[in-house]
N, C-alpha and C positions, 0 to 999 in steps of 0.2 A: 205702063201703069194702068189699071184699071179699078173703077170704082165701082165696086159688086150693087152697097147700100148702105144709108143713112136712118139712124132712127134717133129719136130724142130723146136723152136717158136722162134729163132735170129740166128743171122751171128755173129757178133761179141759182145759178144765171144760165138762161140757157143752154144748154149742152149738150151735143148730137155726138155720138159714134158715126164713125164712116169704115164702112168696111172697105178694104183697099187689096188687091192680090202684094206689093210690093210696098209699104209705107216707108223705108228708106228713097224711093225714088220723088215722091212729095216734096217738093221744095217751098220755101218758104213763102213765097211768093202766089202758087199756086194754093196752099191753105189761106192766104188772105184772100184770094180771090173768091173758093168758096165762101167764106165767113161774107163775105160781101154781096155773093149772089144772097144769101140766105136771109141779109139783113133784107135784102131790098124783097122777094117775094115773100116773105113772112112781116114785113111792113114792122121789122125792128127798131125801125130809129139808128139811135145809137148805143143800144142798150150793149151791154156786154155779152160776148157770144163765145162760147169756146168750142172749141173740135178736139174731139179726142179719136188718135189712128188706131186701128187694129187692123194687121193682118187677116184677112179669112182666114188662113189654115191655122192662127192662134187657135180661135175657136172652135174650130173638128181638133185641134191637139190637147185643148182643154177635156173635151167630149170621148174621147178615148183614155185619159187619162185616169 
């Protein structure tokens, strides 16, 4: 699994795209743990934080389509 890139696509309530090569292999466990790196360097508290996965090649399949 690897994680291409993250960008923030809302404010309230926070919510980052993460671009992933495999977003089935994400376990649960490991999306909590980003949401938690992200609390703590972004000095969230405990605001609510959401992730949302997308495949890279979703988006080159989007972009050819």
């Amino acid at each position: 699994m690897r994680i291409y890139y993250a960008t923030q696509t809302e404010t309230l309530p926070p919510t980052f795209t993460v671009f992933v090569n495999h977003k089935r292999f994400l376990g649960k466990a490991y999306v909590r743990f980003l949401q938690n790196r992200l609390r703590e360097e972004l000095d969230l508290g405990d605001l609510p934080l959401r992730l949302e996965l997308r495949d890279k090649h979703e988006k080159d399949e989007e972009q050819t389509s």
